[in-house]
C-alpha positions as CSV (number, residue, x, y, z in Angstrom):
1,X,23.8,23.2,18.0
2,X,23.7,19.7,17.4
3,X,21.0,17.5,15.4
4,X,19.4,16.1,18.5
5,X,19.1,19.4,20.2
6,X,17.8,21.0,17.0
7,X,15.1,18.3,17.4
8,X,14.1,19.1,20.4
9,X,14.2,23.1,20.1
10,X,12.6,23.5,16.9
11,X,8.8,23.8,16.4
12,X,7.7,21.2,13.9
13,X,7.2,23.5,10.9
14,X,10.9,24.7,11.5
15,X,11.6,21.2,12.1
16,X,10.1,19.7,8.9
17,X,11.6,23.1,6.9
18,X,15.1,22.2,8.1
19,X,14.8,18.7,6.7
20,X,13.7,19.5,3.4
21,X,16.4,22.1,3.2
22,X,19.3,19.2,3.7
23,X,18.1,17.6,0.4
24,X,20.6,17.3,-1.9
25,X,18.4,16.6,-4.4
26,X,17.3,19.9,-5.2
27,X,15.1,18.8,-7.8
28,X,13.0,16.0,-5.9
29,X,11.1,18.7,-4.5
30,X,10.7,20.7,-8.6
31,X,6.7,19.4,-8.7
32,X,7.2,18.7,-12.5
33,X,5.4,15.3,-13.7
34,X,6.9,13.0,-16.1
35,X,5.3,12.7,-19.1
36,X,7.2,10.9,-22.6
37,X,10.4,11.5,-20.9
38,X,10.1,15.2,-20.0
39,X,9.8,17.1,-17.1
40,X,6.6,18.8,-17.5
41,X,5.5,22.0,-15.4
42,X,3.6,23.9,-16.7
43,X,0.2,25.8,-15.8
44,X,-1.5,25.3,-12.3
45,X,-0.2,24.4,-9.5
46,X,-1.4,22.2,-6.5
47,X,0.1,22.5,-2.8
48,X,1.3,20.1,-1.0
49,X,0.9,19.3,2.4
50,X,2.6,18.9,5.3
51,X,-0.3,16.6,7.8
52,X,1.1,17.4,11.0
53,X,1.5,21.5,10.7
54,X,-1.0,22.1,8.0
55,X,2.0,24.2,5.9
56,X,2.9,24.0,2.5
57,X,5.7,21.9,1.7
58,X,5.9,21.8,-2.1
59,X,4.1,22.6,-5.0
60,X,3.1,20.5,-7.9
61,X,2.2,21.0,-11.4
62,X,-1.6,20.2,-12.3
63,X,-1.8,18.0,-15.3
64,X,-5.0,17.2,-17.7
65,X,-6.7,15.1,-19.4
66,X,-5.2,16.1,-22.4
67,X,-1.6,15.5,-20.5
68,X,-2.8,11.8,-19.8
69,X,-4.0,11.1,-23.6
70,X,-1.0,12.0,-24.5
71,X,0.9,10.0,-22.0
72,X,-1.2,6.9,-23.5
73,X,0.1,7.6,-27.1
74,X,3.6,8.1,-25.1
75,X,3.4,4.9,-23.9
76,X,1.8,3.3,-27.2
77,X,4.8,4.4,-28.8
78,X,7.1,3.2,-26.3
79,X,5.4,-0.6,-26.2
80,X,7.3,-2.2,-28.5
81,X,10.8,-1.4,-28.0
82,X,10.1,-2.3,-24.6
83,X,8.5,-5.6,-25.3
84,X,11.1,-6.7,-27.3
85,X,13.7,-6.0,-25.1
86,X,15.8,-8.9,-23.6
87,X,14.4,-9.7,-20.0
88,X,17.7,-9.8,-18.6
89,X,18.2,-5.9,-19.6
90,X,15.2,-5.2,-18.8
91,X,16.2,-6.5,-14.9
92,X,18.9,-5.0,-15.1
93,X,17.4,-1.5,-15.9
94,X,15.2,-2.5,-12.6
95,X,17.9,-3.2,-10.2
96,X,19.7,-0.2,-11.0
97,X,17.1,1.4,-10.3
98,X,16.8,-0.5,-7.1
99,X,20.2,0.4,-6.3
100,X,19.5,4.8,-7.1
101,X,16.5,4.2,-4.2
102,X,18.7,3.2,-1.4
103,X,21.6,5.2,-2.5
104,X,19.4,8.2,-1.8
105,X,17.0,6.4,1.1
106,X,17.4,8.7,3.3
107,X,16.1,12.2,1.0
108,X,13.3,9.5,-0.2
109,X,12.4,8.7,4.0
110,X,12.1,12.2,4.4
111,X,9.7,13.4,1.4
112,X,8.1,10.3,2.5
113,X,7.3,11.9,6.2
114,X,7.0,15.2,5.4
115,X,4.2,14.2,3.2
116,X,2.2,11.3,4.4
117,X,3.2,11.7,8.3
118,X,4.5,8.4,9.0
119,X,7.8,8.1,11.3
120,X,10.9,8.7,10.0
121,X,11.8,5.0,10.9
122,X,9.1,3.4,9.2
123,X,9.6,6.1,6.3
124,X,13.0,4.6,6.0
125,X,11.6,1.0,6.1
126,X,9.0,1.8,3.3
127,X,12.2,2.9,1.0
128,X,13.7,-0.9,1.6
129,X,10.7,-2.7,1.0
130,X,9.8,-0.8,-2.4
131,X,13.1,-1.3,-3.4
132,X,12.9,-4.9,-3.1
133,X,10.2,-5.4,-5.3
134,X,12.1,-4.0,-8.2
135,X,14.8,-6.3,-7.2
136,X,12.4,-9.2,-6.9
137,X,10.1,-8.5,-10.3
138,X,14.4,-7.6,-12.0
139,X,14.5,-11.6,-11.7
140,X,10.8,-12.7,-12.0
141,X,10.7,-11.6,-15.3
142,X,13.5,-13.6,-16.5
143,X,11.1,-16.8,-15.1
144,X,7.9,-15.7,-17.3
145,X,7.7,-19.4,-18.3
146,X,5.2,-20.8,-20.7
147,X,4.3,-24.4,-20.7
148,X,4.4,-27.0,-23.4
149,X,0.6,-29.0,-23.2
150,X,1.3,-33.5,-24.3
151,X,-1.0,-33.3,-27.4
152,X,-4.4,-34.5,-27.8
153,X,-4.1,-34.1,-31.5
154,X,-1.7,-36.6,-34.1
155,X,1.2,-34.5,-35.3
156,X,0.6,-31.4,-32.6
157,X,2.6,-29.3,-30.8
158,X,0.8,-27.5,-28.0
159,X,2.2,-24.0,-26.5
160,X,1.5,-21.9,-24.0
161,X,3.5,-18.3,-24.0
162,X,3.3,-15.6,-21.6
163,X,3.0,-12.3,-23.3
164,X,2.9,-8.5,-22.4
165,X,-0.8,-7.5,-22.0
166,X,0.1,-3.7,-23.3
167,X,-0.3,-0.5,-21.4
168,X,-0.6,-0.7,-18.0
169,X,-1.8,1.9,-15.5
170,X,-1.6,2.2,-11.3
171,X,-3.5,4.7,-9.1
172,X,-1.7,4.3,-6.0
173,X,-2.5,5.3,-2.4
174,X,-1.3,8.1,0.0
175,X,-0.1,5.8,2.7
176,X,2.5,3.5,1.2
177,X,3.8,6.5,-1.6
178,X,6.9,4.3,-2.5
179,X,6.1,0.9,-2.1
180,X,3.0,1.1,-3.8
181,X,4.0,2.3,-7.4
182,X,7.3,-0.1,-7.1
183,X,4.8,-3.4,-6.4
184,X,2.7,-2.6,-9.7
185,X,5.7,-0.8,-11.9
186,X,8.3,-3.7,-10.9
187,X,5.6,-6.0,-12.4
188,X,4.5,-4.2,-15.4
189,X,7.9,-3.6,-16.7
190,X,9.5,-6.5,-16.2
191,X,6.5,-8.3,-18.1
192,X,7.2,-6.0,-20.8
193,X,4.7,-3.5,-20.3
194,X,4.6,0.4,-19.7
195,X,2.9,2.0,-17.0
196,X,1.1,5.4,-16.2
197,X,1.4,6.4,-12.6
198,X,-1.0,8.3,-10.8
199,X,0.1,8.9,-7.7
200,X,-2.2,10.5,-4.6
201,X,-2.9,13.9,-4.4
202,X,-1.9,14.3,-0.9
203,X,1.8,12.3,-1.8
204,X,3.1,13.3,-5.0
205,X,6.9,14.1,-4.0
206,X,8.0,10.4,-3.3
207,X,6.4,9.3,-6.5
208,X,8.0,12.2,-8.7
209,X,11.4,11.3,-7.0
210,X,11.4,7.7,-7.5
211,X,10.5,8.7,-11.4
212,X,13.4,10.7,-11.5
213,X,15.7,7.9,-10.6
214,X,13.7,5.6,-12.8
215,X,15.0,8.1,-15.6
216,X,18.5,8.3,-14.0
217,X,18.5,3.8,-14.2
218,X,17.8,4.1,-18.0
219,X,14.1,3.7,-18.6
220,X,13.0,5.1,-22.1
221,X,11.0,7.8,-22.3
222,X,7.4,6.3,-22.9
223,X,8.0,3.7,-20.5
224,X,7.4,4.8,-17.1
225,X,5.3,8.1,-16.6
226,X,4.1,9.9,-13.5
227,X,0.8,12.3,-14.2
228,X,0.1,14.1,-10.6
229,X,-3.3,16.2,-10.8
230,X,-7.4,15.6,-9.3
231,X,-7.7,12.0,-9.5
232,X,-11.3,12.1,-10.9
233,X,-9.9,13.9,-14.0
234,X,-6.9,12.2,-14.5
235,X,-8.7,8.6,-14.3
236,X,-11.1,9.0,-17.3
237,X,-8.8,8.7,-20.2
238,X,-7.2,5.9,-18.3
239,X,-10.3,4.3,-18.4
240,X,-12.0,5.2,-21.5
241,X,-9.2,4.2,-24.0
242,X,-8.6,0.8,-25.0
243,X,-5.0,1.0,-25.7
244,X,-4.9,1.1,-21.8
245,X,-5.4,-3.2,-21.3
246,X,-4.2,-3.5,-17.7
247,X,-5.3,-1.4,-14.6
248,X,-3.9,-1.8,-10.6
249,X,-5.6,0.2,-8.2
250,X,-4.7,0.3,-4.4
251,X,-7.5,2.4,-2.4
252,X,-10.6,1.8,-1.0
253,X,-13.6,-0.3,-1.9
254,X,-15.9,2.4,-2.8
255,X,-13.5,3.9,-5.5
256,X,-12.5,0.7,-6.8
257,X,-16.4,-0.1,-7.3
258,X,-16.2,2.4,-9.4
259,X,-12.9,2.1,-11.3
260,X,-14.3,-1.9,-11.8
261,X,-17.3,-0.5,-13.8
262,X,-15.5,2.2,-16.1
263,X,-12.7,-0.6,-16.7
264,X,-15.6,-2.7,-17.9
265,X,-16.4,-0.7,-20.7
266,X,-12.9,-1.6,-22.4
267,X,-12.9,-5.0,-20.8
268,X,-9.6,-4.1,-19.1
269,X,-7.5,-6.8,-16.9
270,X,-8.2,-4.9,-13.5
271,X,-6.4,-5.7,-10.4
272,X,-7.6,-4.2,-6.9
273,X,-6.5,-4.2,-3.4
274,X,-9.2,-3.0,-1.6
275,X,-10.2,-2.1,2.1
276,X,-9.5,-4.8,5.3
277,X,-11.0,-5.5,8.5
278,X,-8.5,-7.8,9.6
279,X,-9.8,-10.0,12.5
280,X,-6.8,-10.4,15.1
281,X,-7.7,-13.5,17.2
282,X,-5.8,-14.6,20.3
283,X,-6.5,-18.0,21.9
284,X,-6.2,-18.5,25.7
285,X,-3.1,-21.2,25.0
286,X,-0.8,-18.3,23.7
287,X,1.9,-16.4,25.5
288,X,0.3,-13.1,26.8
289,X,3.4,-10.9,25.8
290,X,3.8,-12.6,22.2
291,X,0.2,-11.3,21.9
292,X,0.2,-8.4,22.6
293,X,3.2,-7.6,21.0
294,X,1.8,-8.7,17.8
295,X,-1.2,-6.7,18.1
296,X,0.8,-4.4,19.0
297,X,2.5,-4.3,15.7
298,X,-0.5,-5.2,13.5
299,X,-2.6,-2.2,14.8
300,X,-0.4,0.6,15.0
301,X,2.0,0.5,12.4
302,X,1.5,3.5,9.5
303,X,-0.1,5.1,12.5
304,X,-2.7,2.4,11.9
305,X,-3.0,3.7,8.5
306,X,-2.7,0.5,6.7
307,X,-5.0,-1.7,5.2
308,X,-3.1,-4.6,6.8
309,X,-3.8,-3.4,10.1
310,X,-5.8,-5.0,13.2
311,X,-9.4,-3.7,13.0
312,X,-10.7,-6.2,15.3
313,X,-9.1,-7.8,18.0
314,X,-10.8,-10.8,19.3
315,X,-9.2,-12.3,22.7
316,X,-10.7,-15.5,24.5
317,X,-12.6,-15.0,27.9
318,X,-9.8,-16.5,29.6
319,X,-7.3,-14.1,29.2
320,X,-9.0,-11.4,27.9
321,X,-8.8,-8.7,31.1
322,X,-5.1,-9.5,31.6
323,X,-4.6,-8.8,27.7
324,X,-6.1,-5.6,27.9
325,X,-4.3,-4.6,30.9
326,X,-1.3,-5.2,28.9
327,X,-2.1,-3.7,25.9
328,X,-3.3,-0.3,27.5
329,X,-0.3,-0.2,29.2
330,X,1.8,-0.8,25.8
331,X,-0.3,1.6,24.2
332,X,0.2,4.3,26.8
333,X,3.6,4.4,25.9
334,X,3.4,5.6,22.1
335,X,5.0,8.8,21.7
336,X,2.6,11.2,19.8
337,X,4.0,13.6,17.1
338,X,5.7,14.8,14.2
339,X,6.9,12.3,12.0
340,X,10.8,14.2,11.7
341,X,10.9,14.0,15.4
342,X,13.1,10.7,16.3
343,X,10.6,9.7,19.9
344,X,7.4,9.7,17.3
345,X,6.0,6.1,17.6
346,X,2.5,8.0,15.7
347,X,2.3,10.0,13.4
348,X,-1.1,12.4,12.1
349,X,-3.6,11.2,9.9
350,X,-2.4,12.3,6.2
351,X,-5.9,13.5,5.5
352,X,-8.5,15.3,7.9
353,X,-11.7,12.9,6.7
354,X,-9.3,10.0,8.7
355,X,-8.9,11.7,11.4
356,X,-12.7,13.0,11.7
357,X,-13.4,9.1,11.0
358,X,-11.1,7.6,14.0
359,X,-13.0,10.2,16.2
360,X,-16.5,9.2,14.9
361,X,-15.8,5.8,16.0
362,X,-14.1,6.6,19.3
363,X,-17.6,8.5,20.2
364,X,-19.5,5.6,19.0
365,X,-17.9,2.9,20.7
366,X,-18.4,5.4,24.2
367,X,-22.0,6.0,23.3
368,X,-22.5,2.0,23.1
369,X,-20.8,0.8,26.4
370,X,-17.3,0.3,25.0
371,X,-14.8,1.7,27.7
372,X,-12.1,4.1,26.2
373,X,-8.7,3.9,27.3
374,X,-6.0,6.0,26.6
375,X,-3.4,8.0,28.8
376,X,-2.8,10.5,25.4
377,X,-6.6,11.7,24.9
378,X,-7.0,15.6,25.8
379,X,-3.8,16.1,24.4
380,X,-4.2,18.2,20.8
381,X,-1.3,18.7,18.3
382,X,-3.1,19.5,15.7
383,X,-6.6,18.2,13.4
384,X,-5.1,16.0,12.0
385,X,-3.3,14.0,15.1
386,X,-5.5,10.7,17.1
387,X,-4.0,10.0,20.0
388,X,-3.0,6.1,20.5
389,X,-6.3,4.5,21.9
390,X,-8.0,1.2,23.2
391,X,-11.7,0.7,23.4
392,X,-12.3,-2.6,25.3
393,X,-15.9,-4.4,25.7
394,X,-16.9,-3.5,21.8
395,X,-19.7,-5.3,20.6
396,X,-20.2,-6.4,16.7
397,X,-23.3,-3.4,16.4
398,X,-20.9,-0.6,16.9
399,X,-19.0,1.2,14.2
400,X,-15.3,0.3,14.6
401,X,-16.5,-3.6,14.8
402,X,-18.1,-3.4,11.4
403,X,-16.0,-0.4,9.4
404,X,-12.7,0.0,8.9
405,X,-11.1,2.5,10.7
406,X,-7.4,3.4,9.1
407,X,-6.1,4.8,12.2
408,X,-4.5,3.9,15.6
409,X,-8.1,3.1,17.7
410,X,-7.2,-0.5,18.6
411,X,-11.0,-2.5,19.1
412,X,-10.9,-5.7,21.6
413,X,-13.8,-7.8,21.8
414,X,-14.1,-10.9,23.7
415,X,-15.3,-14.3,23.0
416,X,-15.7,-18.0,23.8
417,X,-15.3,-20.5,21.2
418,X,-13.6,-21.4,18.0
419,X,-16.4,-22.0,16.2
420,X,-17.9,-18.6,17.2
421,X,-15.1,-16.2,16.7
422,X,-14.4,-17.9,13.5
423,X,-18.1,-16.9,12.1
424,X,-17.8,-13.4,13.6
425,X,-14.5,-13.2,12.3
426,X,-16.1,-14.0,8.9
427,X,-19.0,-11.2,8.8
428,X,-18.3,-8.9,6.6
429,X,-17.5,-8.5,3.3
430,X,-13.8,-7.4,3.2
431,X,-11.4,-10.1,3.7
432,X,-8.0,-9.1,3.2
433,X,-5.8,-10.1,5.7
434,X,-6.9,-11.6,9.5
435,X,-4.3,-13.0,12.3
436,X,-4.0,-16.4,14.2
437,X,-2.3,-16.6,17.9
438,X,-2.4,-19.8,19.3
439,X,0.4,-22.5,20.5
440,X,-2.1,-25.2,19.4
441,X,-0.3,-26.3,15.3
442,X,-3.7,-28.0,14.8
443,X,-5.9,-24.9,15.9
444,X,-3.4,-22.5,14.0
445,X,-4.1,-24.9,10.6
446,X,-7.7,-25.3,11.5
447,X,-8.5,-21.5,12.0
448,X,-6.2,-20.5,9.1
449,X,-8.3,-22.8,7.0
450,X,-11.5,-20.8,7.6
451,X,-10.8,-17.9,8.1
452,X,-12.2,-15.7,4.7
453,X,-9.4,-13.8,3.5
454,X,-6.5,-13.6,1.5
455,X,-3.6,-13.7,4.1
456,X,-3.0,-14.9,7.4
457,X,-0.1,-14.4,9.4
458,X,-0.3,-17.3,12.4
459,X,1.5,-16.1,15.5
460,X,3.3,-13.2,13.1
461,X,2.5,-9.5,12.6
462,X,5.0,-9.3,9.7
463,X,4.0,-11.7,6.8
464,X,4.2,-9.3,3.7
465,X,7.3,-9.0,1.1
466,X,8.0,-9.4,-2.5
467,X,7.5,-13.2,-2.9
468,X,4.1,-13.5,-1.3
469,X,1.1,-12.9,-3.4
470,X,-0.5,-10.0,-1.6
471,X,-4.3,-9.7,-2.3
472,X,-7.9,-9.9,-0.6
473,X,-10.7,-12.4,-1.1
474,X,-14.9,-11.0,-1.1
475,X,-14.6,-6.9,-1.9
476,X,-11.4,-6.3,-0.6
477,X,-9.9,-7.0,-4.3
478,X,-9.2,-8.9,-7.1
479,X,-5.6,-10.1,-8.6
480,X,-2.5,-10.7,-6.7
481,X,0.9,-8.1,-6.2
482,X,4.0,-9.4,-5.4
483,X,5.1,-13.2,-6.3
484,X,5.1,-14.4,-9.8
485,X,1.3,-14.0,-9.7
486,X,1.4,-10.4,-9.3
487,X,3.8,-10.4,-12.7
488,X,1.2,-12.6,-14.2
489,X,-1.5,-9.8,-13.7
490,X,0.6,-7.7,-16.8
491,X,0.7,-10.7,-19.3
492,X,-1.8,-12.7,-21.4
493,X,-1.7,-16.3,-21.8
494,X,-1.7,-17.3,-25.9
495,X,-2.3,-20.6,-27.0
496,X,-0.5,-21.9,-30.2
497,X,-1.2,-25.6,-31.8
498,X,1.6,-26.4,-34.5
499,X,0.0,-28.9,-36.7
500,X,1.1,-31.4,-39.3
501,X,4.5,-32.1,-37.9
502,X,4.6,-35.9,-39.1
């Protein structure tokens, strides 16, 4: 029986089983967390999850608090070495390990499905992109320039050098598992800097495989760890001791509230990429297919799980029944199912609480006059699975226009005016990333001037990479990953004045 038959007879536990079987690398799925360059796995044990079946895929090993103080002296120990090492071997450490994450792509896709949920396609897309940023930080840190200031002062030399701030630690999301440690690891060690990962709960596999090829490249022991356990827990010591200088959280804006205050006690550098409500706005003057396929794009990639996505999509009077025509009918076609299987255009929610959150804001919307349009509702596959939906005629009191959703329920809303999408685009206090269709170059810059957040992609669902700065403005975040500003966010500027020269 061939592949593509087994994929269609198989159930999608059997399914997801048979994939994990093909792994050659027997030891991506061993649970055991990385701490001062062993393999730890010892004492209790945490299941993972498969999101789509609800089965156990894996187990993990449970570390503690005591495991992550002694990760920071790990690390501590580690620093200097590191720091002193030339940049260029410190790239090329990077890029080799760059080069171990595509040669194995495909067993990296597939913990990265069987895991998080996403499509297999987009799981394989995920493994690129992370890749590239330890490709792109492999170079950036060679370009760590400092400046040299003209002198104010007789006889002075003025200096600015870029330094290593000193320990570094991520807490990284469940719905980018790869690409998310390799944005804030790339930076950290190519400033110079090591770096405690704690990955999610619900995603530990991808993050303990990439570790293992980290290892494989030639990082030291010390330099990169990977501590998997209850995020509460494991984020105290990270917090609480001032050896740790740096912190990068990806999540949402609640916890990072939270992470900003303990980080204050230490005065750590904090960098946070928070929540979005990305406003998608399509002018009248645009082509009605480029629109909605951009939309199309923005909203239900990740299964709409990304922070990045659509949340609400504003369309001008004049075309706005023949854009929702269109876009129903686009949405109608999404294919519904396990991630493994090669028709899935969605995937389920990784966790329940998204799910239960999409369908909260479905029954809102219904509740408040918003019609509710989708050819897949009725059809279950499991708690965890949303079918592909539109609500059209929402208004800016119901739920999905004023929360984020993180799922695939597209909201369209219509409006008149520039000046009036452009304040209702601007009401609320995320601001992240928002979208610009219009054939109008003056109207694109004018828009993209006011709208609040940190990114706009102008007639363009696919803006992101490793040479843009990626961050939010208001409380979706502060810092910048990616670019050399994201490198920046793991080094400290120091001033020196030579004096007396002449």
């Amino acid at each position: 029986m061939n592949q593509a038959t087994l994929n269609q007879t198989a159930s999608p536990a059997d399914l997801a089983a048979r994939y994990l079987r093909s792994l050659q690398r027997r030891d991506f799925l061993s649970g055991a967390a990385l701490l001062d360059g062993r393999w730890v796995a010892n004492g209790e044990r945490d299941q993972v999850i498969d999101p789509a079946t609800g089965e156990e895929i894996a187990d993990v090993c449970r570390c503690s608090a005591s495991d992550m103080d002694e990760a920071i002296g790990a690390a501590e120990r580690a620093f200097p070495s590191w720091r002193e090492l030339l940049p260029a071997r410190r790239g090329g450490i990077l890029r080799s390990w760059a080069s171990l994450m595509l040669e194995h792509a495909e067993e990296l896709a597939i913990l990265v499905t069987s895991e998080q949920g996403k499509p297999l396609s987009e799981a394989r897309q995920e493994v690129a992109y992370g890749a590239g940023f330890l490709d792109w930080f492999a170079a950036e840190g060679e370009r760590a320039y400092g400046e040299t200031i003209p002198s104010h002062k007789v006889g002075s030399l003025l200096q600015v050098r870029m330094q290593p701030i000193g320990i570094a630690a991520a807490i990284t999301p469940w719905n980018f598992p790869i690409a998310m440690i390799t944005r804030k690891a790339g930076a950290a060690l190519a400033a110079g800097c090591p770096i405690i990962v704690k990955p999610a709960p619900e995603t530990p596999l991808s993050a303990l495989a990439i570790a293992r090829l980290g290892e494989q490249a030639g990082l030291p022991p010390g330099v990169l760890q990977v501590l998997v356990g209850d995020s509460i827990e494991l984020s105290r010591p990270l917090l609480k001791d001032h050896r740790v200088r740096a912190l990068s959280f990806t999540g949402s804006t609640d916890v990072g509230r939270l992470l900003l205050k303990g980080a204050a006690e230490s005065v750590k550098k904090v960098s946070l990429e928070l929540g979005g409500h990305a406003p998608f706005v399509i002018f009248d003057d645009v082509d009605l297919s480029k629109a909605v396929e951009g939309a199309m794009a923005a909203k239900f990639a990740t299964s709409g799980q990304d922070c990045l996505a659509a949340n609400r999509i504003y369309v001008q009077r004049g075309i706005y029944a023949a854009f929702v025509d269109a876009f129903a009918s686009k949405i109608g076609r999404l294919e519904v199912g396990h991630g493994l299987e090669p028709s899935t255009d969605i995937g389920p929610m990784t966790k329940l609480s998204v799910a239960e959150k999409c369908r909260a804001h479905i029954f809102d919307a219904r509740q408040r006059g918003a019609r509710v349009l989708s050819s897949k509702i009725g059809r279950t596959l499991g708690p965890n699975f949303v079918p592909p939906t539109l609500l059209s005629d929402v208004t800016e009191d119901m739920l999905i226009a004023r929360q984020e959703t993180f799922g695939p329920v597209a909201a369209v809303l219509p409006f008149d005016t520039e000046e009036e999408v452009i304040g209702r685009a601007n009401a609320n206090e995320l601001g992240l990333a928002g979208y610009v269709y219009t054939d109008s170059v003056r109207r694109a810059l004018r828009v993209s001037e006011q709208i609040e957040c940190g990114m706009v992609g102008v007639n363009t669902a696919s803006f992101t990479g490793p040479p843009i700065p990626f961050g939010g403005w208001k409380q979706s975040g502060l810092g910048r990953e990616g670019s050399r500003h994201g490198l920046a966010e793991y080094m400290e500027l120091k001033y020196v004045c030579f004096g007396d020269l002449v």
